[in-house]
FIFI-753835 format. One record per residue (C-alpha): y, x, z; residue in one letter. Coordinates in steps of 0.5 Angstrom, whole numbers, padded with zeros to 4 digits, always signed. Example, Ala and Ser with C-alpha at 12.3 -4.5 7.8 and 13.67 -1.06 7.14 Angstrom:
residues 2
-0009+0025+0016a -0002+0027+0014s 
END
This chain:
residues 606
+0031-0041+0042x +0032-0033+0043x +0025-0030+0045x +0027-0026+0053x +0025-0018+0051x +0028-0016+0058x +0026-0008+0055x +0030-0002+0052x +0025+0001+0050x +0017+0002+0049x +0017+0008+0055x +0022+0002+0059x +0017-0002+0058x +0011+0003+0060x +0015+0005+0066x +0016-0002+0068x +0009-0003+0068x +0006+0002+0071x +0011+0001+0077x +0008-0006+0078x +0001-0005+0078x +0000+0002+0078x -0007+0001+0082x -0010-0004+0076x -0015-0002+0070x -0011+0000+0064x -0016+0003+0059x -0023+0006+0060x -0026+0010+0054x -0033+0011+0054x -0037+0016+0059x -0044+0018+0060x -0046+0012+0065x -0041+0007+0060x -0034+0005+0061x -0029+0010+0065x -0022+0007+0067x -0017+0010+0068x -0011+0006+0072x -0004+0006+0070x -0002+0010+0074x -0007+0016+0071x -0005+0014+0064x +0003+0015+0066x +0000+0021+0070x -0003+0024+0064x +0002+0021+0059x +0008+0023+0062x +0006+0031+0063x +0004+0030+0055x +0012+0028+0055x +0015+0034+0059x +0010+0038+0055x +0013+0036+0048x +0020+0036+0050x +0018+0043+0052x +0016+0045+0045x +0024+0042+0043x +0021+0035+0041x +0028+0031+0042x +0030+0024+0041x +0027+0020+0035x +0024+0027+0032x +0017+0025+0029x +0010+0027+0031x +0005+0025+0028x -0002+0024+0030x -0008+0025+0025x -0015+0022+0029x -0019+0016+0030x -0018+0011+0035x -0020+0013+0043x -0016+0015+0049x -0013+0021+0048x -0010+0017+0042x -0006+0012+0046x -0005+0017+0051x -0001+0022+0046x +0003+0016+0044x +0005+0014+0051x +0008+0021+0051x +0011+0021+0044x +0015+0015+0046x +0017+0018+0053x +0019+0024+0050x +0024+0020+0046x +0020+0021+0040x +0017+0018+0034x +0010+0017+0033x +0008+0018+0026x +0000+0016+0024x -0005+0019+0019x -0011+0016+0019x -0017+0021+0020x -0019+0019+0014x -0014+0021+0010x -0015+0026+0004x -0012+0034+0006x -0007+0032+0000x -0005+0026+0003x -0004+0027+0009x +0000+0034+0008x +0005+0030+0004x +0005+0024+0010x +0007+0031+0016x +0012+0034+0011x +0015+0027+0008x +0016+0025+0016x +0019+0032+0017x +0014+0032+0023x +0015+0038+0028x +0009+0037+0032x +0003+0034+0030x -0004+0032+0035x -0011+0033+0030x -0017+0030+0033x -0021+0037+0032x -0020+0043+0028x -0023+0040+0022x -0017+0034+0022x -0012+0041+0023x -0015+0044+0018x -0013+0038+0013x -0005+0041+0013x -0007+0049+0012x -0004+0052+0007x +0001+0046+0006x +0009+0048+0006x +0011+0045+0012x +0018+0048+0015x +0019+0043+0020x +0012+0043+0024x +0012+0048+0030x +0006+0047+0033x -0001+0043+0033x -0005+0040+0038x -0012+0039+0038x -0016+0034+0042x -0022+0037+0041x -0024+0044+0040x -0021+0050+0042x -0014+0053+0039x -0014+0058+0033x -0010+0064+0035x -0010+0066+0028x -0007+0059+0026x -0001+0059+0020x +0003+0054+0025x +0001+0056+0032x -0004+0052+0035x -0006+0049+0043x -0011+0045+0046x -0009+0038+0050x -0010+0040+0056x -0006+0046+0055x +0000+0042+0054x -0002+0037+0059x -0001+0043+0064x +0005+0046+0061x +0008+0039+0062x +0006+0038+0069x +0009+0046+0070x +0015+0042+0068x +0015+0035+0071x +0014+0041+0078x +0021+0044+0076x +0024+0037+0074x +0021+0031+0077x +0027+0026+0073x +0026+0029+0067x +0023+0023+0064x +0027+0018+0068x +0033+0022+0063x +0029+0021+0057x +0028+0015+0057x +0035+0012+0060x +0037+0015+0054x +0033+0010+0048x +0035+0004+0046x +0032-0001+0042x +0035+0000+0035x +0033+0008+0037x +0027+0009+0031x +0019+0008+0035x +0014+0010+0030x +0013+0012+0022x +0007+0008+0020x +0005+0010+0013x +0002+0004+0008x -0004+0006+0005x -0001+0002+0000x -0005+0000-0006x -0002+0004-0011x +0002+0011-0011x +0004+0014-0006x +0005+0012+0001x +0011+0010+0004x +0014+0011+0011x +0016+0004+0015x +0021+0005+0020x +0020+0000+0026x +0024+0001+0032x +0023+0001+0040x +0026-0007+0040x +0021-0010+0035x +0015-0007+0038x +0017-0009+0046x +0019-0016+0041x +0012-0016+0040x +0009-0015+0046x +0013-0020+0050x +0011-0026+0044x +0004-0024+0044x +0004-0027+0051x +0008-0033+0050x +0004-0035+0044x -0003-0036+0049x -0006-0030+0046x -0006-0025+0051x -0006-0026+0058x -0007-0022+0065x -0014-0024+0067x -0016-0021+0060x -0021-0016+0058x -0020-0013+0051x -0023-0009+0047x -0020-0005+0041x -0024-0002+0036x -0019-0002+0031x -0015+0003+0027x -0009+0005+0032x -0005+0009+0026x -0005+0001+0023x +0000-0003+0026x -0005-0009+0028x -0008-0003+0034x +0000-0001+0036x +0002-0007+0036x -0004-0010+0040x -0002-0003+0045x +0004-0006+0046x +0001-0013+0048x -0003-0009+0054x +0002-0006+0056x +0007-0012+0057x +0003-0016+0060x -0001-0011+0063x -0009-0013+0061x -0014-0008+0061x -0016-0005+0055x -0023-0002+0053x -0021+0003+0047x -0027+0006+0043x -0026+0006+0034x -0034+0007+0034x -0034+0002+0029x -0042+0002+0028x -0042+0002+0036x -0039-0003+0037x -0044-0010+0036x -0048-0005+0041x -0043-0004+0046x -0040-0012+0046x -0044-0013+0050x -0044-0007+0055x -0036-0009+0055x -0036-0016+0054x -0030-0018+0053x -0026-0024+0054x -0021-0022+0047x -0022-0017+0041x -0018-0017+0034x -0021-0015+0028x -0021-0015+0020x -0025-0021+0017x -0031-0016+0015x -0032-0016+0022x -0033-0023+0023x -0037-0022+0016x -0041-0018+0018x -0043-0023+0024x -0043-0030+0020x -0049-0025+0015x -0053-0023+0020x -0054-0029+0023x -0055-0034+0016x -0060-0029+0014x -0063-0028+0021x -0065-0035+0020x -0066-0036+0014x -0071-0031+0014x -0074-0033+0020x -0076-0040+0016x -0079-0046+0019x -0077-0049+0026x -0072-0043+0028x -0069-0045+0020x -0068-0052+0021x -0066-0052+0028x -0060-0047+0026x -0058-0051+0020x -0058-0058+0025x -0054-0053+0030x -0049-0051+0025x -0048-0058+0021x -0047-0061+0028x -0042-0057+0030x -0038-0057+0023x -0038-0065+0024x -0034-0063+0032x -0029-0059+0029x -0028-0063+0023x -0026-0069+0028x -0022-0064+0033x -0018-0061+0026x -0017-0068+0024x -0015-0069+0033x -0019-0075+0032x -0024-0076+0039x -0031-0073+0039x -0036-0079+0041x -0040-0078+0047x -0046-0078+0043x -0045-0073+0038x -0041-0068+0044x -0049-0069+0047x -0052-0066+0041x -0048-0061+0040x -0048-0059+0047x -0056-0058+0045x -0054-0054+0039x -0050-0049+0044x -0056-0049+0048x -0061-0048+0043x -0056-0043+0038x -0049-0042+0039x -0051-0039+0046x -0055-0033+0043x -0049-0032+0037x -0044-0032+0043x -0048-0026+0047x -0048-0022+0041x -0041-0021+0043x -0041-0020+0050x -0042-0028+0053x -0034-0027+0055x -0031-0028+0049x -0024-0033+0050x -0020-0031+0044x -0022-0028+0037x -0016-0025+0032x -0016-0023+0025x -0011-0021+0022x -0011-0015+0016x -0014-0018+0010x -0016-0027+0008x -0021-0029+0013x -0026-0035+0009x -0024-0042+0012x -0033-0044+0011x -0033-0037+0016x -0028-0039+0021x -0031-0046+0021x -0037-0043+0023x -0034-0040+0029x -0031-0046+0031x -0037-0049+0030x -0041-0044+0035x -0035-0045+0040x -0032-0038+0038x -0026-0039+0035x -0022-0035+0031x -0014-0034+0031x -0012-0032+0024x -0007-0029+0024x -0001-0026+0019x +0004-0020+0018x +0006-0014+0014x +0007-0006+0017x +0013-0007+0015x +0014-0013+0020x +0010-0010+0025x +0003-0014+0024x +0004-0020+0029x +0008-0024+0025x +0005-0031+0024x -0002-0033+0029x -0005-0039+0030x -0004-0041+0038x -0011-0042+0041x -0010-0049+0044x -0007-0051+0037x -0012-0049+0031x -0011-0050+0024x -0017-0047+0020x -0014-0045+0013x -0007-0043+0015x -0004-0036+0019x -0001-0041+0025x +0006-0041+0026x +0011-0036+0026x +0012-0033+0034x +0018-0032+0038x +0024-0033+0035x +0022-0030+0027x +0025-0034+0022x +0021-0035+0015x +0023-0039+0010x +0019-0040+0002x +0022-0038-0004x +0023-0041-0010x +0018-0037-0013x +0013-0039-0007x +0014-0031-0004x +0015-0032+0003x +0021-0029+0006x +0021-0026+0014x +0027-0024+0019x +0027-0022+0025x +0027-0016+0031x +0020-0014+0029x +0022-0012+0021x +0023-0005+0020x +0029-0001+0019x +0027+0002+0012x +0023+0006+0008x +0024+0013+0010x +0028+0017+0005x +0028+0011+0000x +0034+0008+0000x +0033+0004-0007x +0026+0002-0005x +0029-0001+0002x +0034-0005-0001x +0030-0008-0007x +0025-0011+0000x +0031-0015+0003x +0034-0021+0000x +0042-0021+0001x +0042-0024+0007x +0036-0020+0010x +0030-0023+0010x +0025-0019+0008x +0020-0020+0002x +0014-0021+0004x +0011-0020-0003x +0006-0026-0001x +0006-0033-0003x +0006-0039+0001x +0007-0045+0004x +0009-0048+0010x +0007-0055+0013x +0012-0059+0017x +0009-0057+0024x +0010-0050+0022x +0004-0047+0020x +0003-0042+0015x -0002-0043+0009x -0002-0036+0004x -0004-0037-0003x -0004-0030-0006x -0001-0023-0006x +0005-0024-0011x +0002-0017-0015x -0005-0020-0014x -0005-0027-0018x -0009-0026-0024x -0007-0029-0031x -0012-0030-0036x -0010-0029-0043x -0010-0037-0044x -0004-0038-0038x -0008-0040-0033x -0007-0037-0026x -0012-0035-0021x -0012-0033-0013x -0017-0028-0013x -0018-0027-0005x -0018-0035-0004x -0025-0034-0010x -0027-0028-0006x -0027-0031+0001x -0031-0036-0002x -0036-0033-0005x -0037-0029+0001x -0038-0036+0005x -0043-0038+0001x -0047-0031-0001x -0049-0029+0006x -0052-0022+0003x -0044-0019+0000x -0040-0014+0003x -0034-0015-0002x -0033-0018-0008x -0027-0017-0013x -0025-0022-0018x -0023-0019-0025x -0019-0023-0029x -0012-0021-0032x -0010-0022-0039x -0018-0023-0040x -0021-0030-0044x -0025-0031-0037x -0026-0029-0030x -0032-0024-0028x -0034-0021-0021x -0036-0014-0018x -0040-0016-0012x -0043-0010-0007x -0048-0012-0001x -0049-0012+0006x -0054-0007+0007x -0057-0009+0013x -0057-0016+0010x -0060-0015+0003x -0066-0011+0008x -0069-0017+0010x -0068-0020+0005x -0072-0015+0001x -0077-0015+0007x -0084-0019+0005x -0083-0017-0003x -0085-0012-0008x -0078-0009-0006x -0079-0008+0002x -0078-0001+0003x -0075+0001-0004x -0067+0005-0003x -0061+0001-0003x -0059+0003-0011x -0066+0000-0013x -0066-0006-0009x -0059-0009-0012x -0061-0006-0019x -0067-0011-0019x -0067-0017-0023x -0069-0020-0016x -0062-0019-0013x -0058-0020-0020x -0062-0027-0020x -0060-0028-0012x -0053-0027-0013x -0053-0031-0020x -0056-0036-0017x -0050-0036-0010x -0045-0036-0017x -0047-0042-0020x -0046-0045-0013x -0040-0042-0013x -0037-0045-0020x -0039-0053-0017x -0032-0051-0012x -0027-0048-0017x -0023-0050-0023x -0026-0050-0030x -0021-0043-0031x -0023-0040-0025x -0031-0040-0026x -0033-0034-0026x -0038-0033-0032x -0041-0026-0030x -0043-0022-0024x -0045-0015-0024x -0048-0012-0017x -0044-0005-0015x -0050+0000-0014x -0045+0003-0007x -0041+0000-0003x -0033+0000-0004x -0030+0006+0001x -0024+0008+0003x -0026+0016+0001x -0026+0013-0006x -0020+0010-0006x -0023+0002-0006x -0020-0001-0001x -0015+0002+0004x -0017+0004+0012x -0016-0003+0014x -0020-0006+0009x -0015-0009+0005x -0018-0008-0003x -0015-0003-0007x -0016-0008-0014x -0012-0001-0018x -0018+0003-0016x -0024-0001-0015x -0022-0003-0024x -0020+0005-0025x -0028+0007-0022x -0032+0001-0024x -0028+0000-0032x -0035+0001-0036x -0038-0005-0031x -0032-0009-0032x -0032-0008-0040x -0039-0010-0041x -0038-0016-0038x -0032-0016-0043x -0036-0014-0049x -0034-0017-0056x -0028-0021-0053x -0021-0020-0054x -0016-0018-0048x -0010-0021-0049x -0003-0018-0046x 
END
């Protein structure tokens, strides 16, 4: 059944939305004293004066204007104004090199462009760039001497309400003029090889998003969100457009290094975020508990093998005895309840999406009454796609389709989508477009599936990932990754080498929060991360989290040697991508010497 999208347009459906509740709380940023609201009527206040400002640069319909910041509200306020001026948002990650991100304003053909502070701005001096007119700093004050002229936020702010003064049915004309199929943002792939490439979505499929993330049960008005993710990522824009549709309130901060900090300041009932989040949370809390010994560690093991047999009856729909709802009512009592004030105490819906969450990880939430709601799509389809309903759970898939997408599984297992939220194309890419699209239009997702007969999606691999080793066999590298990191609550990434080799090998980084405690106590305590997780101590560890490993895989897709990184993986060193995604090219270009060690005196085979 057609999905009911009673929308033209991103602006159409903001207008709306501020015309309904424009005395409610729409999205706070954090202040002095905690979070500071504004109302949907300050947001539409604020945002269109950004409108009329940027029309009075000559920003016209579907005109890119990109926006090269963190995630806070001046973010969501620019592309609030973007999309009512009739513009197209194009977004840059703040962590985007100068190179990258003057290829990215040049490629998009951008006119204006919103830096968070000179040093962002400062990224595309010198860069030939005919099409861009002006700057926009969020913070700082304005370089008179500016290759491209330069104002401040407030600035245009101020000249746009000058004209919204002389004009007050400026926007009103704006808008009524975008359709659905007029062209909403650019969003660049960070992509794991070569160049990024531009992603064409329209204003349809976003306000398509908005209305089926309501219709799902993720979102709903009673709702408090936190958003911490990247808004230049598709999964932050597509969560602005759900908040804008069903009109929840919205915490937006992207301190990521703040955020279990303020959890609790902002307690929210729903957040969304990229498996490493969760990661983080399952680490601290194993390790926390094993270190602590005795009583505190067999209490947590009984809580948590408690609530593992609930959630496997509940999985199975089978009925949960009384006298095991008993028990587990004490191990919420005694364990859960302190995981579950660790994230605010309010938490009702968790998402994560971006990147393969660990079944064992979401068991475990499951297991503390914090069930997370995995979930699937591409930037090219406009991130929400696939979601797991929160009153119909299934650990180890991505839910079901929403809306009304339409998904099949090709012969070669490749899942394939269609639908309003998929994007019109490539930008100045005609024969990478047509090479994304089966001949009847479905998009080539590059992932392999399966679907089960209630609909739910189960992912398999990235098509391109699938490693085949030289005797034939072929292995999923993130379902083993999503596993080791299940069973080793010490690691922050693990990347399984394996292509065209005669056996598989492991890079493994780990948590530097985890792997102190772990050291406290012991002749390492105190010692620098690199000396830590150089020790045979930690090698051992980890081997001996590998062995464990083995026990669960097949014969050809153990893993025979492991090698410890000394740092982390980074965005800034090409490893993984700003949401959290492995970059495999990169991580084996940077770290080919430890790959050909743990190879040494084998043959690989092509």
């Amino acid at each position: 059944m057609a999905l009911d999208v009673p929308y033209s347009s991103i602006p159409d459906m903001f207008l709306k939305r501020v015309a309904a509740s424009p005395d409610r709380h729409a999205f706070a940023h954090p202040g002095p004293d905690g979070p500071v609201w504004l109302t949907w009527a300050q947001v539409s206040q604020r945002a269109t004066a950004i409108a009329a400002g940027l029309h009075g640069l000559g920003v016209g319909q579907e005109d890119r204007v990109a926006i090269l910041a963190n995630t806070r509200i001046e973010w969501v306020l620019a592309d609030f104004g973007i999309m009512c001026a009739s513009g197209a948002t194009t977004t840059v990650y703040p962590t985007t090199e100068p190179e990258d991100a003057a290829y990215i304003v040049s490629d998009a053909g951008a006119k204006v462009l919103f830096a968070e502070n000179p040093d962002q701005a400062a990224k595309i001096a010198g860069a030939q760039l005919p099409a861009l007119t002006h700057v926009v700093l969020f913070d700082g004050t304005a370089d008179p001497a500016a290759a491209v002229p330069q104002l401040t936020l407030a600035e245009l702010e101020e000249q746009g309400a000058q004209r919204l003064a002389e004009d007050p049915e400026l926007i009103e004309r704006l808008v009524a003029g975008i359709g659905p199929d007029h062209l909403a943002t650019l969003i660049y792939t960070s992509g794991t090889t070569g160049r990024p490439k531009g992603v064409e979505l329209l204003h349809g499929g976003w306000c398509w998003e908005g209305v089926a993330q309501e219709a799902v049960g993720l979102l709903r008005e009673d709702d408090l969100q936190y958003l911490w993710l990247p808004l230049s990522h598709s999964f932050g824009k597509t969560l602005l457009c759900g908040a804008t549709h069903v009109g929840l309130p919205t915490y937006v901060d992207g301190r990521v290094d703040k955020l279990v900090e303020l959890l609790s300041v902002v307690r929210p009932t729903l957040m969304c975020g990229a498996p490493r989040v969760f990661e983080k949370v399952y680490n601290k809390s194993v390790t926390t508990a094993r270190d602590a010994g005795g009583a505190k560690a067999k209490i947590f093991a009984w809580a948590v093998s408690v609530g593992k047999e609930k959630v496997a009856l509940e999985q199975a729909g089978k009925p949960v005895p009384g006298g095991l709802k008993l028990k587990y009512t004490l191990a919420e009592k005694l364990v859960f309840s302190k995981l579950q004030a660790r994230l605010g105490g309010q938490i009702r819906v968790l998402v994560s999406g971006a990147a393969p969450l660990s079944p064992e990880i979401a068991t475990f939430f499951a297991a503390a009454n914090l069930p997370i709601s995995e979930g699937y799509g591409l930037t090219e389809t406009s991130a929400g796609n696939f979601v797991n309903p929160p009153d119909g759970l299934r650990i180890g898939t991505v839910g079901k389709a929403m809306g009304d997408l339409e998904c099949r599984i090709d012969t070669d297992g490749e899942i394939l989508i269609k639908g309003r939220p998929v994007m019109r194309g490539y930008h100045n890419l005609p024969e990478e477009t047509a090479a994304a699209f089966t001949e009847d239009g479905f998009f080539r997702t590059g992932d392999i599936g399966s679907l089960d007969d209630d609909g739910y999606l189960r992912i398999t691999d990235r098509k391109k990932d699938l490693v085949k080793t030289s005797g034939g066999k072929y292995v999923a590298p993130s379902h083993i990754e999503g596993m080791f990191k299940a069973t080793c609550p010490y690691t922050s990434q693990a990347v399984v080498i394996g292509q065209a080799r005669n056996y598989c090998t492991m890079l493994v980084t780990l948590d530097p929060d985890a792997i102190t405690g772990w050291a406290a106590g012991t002749p390492l305590e105190g010692r620098p991360y690199a000396e830590v997780v150089a020790s045979p101590e930690a090698q051992a560890m980890v081997e001996e989290y590998v062995a464990q490993l083995n026990q669960k895989l097949n014969r050809w897709e153990t893993i025979k040697k492991v090698t410890i990184l000394p740092r982390d993986l980074t965005i800034e060193d090409g490893e993984i991508t700003p949401s959290l995604k492995i970059k495999r090219r990169g991580v084996e270009s940077n770290f080919s010497d430890e790959i050909d060690k743990m190879y040494a005196g084998t043959v690989a085979e092509i």
